[in-house]
C-alpha positions as CSV (number, residue, x, y, z in Angstrom):
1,X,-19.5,-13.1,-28.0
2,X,-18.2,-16.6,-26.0
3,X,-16.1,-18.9,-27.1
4,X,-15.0,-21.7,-25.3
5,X,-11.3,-22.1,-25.0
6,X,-10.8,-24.9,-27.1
7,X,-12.7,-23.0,-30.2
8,X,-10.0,-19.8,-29.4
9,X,-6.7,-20.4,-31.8
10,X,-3.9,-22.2,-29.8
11,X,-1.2,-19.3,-30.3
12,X,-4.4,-16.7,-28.7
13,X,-4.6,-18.9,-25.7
14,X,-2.6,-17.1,-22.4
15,X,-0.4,-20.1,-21.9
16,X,0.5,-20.4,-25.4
17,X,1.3,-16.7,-25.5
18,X,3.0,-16.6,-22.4
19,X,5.5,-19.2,-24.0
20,X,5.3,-17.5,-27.0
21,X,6.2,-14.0,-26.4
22,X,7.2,-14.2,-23.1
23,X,4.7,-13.2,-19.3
24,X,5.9,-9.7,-19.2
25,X,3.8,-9.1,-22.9
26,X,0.5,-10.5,-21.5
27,X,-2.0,-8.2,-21.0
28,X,-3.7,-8.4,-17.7
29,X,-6.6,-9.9,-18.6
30,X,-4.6,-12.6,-20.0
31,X,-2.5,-13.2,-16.5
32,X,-5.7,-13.1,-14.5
33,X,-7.1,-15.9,-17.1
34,X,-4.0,-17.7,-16.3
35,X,-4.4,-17.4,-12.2
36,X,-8.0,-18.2,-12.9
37,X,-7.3,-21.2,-14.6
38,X,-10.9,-22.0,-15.8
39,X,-14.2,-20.5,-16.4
40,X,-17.6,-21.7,-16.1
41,X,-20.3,-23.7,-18.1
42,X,-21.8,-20.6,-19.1
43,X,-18.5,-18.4,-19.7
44,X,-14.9,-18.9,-20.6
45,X,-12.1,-17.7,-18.6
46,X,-11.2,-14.9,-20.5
47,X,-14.6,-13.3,-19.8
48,X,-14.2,-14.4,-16.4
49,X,-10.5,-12.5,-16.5
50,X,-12.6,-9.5,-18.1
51,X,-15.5,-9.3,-15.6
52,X,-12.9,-9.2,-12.5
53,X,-10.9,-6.7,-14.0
54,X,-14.0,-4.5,-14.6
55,X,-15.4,-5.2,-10.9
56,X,-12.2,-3.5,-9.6
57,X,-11.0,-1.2,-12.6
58,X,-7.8,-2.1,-12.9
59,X,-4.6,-4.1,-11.1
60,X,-4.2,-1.8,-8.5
61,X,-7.3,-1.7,-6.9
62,X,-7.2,-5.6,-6.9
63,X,-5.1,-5.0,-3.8
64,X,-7.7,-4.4,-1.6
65,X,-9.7,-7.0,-2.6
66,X,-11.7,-9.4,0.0
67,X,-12.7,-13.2,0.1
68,X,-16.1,-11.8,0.3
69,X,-15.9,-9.3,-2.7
70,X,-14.3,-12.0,-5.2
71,X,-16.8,-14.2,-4.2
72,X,-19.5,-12.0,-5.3
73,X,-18.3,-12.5,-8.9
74,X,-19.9,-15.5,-10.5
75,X,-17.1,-17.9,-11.5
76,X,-15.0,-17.3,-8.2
77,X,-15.7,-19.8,-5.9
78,X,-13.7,-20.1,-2.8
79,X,-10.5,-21.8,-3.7
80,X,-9.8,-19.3,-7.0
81,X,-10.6,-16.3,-4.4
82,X,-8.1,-18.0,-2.2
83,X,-5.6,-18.0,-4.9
84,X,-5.9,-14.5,-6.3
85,X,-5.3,-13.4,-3.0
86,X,-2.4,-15.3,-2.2
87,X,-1.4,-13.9,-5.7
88,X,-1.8,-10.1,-4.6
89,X,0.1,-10.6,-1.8
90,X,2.8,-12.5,-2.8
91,X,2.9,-9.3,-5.5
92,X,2.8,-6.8,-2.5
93,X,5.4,-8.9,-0.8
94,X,8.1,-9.0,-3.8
95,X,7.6,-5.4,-4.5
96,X,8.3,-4.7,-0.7
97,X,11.7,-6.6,-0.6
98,X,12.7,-5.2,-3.8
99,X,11.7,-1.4,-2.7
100,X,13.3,-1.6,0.9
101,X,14.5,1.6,2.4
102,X,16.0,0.3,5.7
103,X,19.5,1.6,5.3
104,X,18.7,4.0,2.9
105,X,19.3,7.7,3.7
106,X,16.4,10.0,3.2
107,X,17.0,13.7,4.7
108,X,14.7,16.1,2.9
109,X,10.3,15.7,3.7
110,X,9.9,15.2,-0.4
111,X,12.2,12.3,-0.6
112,X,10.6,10.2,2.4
113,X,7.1,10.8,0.8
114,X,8.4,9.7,-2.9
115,X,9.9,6.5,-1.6
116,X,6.8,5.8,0.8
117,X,3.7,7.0,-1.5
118,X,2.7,3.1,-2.7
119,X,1.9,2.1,0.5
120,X,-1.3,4.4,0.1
121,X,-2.1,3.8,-3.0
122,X,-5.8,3.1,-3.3
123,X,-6.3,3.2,0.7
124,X,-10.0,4.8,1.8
125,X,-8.5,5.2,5.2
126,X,-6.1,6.7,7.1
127,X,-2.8,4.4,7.7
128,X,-0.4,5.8,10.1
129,X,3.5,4.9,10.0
130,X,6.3,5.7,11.9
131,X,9.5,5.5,10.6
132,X,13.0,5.5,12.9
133,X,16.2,6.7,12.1
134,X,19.7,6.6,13.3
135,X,21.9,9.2,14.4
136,X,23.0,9.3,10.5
137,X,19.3,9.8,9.3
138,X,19.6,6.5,7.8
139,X,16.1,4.4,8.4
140,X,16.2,1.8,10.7
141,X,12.7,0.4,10.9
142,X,9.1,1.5,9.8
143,X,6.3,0.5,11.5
144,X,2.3,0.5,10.6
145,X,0.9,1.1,13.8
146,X,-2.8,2.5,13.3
147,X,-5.2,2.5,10.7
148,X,-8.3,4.8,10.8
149,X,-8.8,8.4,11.5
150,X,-6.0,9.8,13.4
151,X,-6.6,11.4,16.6
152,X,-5.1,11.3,19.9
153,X,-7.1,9.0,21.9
154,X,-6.7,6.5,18.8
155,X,-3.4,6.8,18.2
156,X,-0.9,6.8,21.7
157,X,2.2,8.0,22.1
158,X,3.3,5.0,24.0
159,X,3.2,2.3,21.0
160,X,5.3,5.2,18.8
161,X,8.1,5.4,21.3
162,X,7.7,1.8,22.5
163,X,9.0,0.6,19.4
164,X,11.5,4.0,19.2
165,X,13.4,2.2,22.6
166,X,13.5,-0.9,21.0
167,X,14.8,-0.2,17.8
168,X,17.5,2.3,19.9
169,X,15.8,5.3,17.3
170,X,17.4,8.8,17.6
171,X,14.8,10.3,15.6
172,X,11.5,10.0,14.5
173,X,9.7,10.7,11.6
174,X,5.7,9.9,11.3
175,X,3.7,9.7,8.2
176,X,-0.4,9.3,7.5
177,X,-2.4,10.0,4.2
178,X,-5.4,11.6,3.6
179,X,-8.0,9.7,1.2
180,X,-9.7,12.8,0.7
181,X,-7.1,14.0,-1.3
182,X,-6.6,17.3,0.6
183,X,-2.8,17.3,2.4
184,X,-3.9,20.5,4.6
185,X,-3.6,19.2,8.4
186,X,-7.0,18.9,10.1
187,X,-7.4,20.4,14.0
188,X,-7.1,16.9,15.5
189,X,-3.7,16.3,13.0
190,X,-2.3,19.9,14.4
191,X,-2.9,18.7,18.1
192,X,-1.5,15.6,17.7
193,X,1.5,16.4,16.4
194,X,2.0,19.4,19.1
195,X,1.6,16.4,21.5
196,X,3.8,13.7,20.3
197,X,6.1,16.6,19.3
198,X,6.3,17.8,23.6
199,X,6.4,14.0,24.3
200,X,9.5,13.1,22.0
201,X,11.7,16.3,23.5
202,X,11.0,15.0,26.9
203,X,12.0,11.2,25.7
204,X,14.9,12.5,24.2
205,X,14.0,10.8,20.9
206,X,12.7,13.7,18.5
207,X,9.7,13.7,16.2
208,X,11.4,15.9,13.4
209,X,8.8,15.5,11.0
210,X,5.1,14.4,10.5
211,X,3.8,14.0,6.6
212,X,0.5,14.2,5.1
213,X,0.4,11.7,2.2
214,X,-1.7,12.1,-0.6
215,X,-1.0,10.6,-4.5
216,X,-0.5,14.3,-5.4
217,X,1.7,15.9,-3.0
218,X,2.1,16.1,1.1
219,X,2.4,18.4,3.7
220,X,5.6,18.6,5.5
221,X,5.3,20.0,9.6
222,X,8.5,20.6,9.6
223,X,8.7,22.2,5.9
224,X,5.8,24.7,6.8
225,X,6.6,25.5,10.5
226,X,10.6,25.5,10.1
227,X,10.7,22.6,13.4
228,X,8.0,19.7,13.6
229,X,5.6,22.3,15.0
């Protein structure tokens, strides 16, 4: 049923409750309501809050949401879309500072896909990293290069030990996920890694590991083959 906001009970209303109980016990339709600020003529701006969070399931697939695709909601014009965006990334943003690894130590396959899984969450393509070490296995930089399906004519040597030289890497790890789900390495995945594997002997910067990510697990070139490859 619709009610307009003023007919809902002031301590049921999202700002009153945020006040009231404080924003980490809203639920998310009630933060989206908030973000949203108003409805329409025809709906109220908890069942505005309701039909976004149905159009993408739930929070976390609102992070790959589009101008385009929030406009197709009725009720979103431009400026809201605008504004849940700058929302979700601001979100993305704050959860990056607070979960940086540069510094950190990580020396086992496992641990560098535990502390690197959220950045492919909810991705339906392939997103290729590389991340550079220092001589202490401590992470220096990491770096989003390519995003698509991973081959060797997409994804060139030159950019990953471009930004090796600069960063003055000793080693390298690389790391790209699989949407499908499966970690097992495909025939192009096996050949590229031989390559950049040769390549990084002869620059005298290693590639000591390359990681299939998937939500569930990973598959670790070096784990399996006892070296890169």
């Amino acid at each position: 049923m619709y009610y307009k906001i003023s007919e809902i009970p002031a301590s049921e209303r999202p700002r009153e409750r945020l006040i009231n109980v404080g924003v980490i016990n809203l639920s998310d339709k009630e933060l989206l309501a908030i973000l949203l600020k108003t409805g329409t003529k025809d709906k109220d701006v908890n069942t505005l809050a309701m039909e976004l969070l149905n159009r993408y399931e739930n929070l976390t697939k609102m992070s790959n949401a589009t101008i385009q695709s929030l406009l197709e909601i009725k009720g979103i014009g431009k400026v809201k879309a605008m504004e849940l965006l700058v929302a979700v990334e601001l979100g993305k943003r704050i959860w990056f500072h607070k979960d940086s690894l540069v510094g950190k130590k990580m020396t086992t396959a496992k641990e560098i896909w535990h502390n690197n899984l959220y950045l492919f969450v909810n991705k339906n393509q392939e997103y290729f990293y590389c991340l550079y070490f220092d001589n202490k296995q401590k992470l220096i930089e990491r770096k989003l290069l390519f995003m698509g399906t991973i081959n060797r004519s997409v994804v060139h040597p030159r950019e990953i030990f471009k930004e090796a030289y600069l960063l003055s890497a000793s080693s390298i790890v690389c790391m790209h996920n699989h949407p499908s789900g499966d970690i097992n390495p495909s025939h192009e995945d096996m050949l590229f890694t031989k390559n950049i594997t040769e390549i990084g002997k002869m620059q005298g910067i290693p590639v000591i590991d390359h990681i299939i990510v998937t939500e569930q697990g990973y598959y670790s070139f070096y784990e399996r083959h006892h070296s890169c490859i």
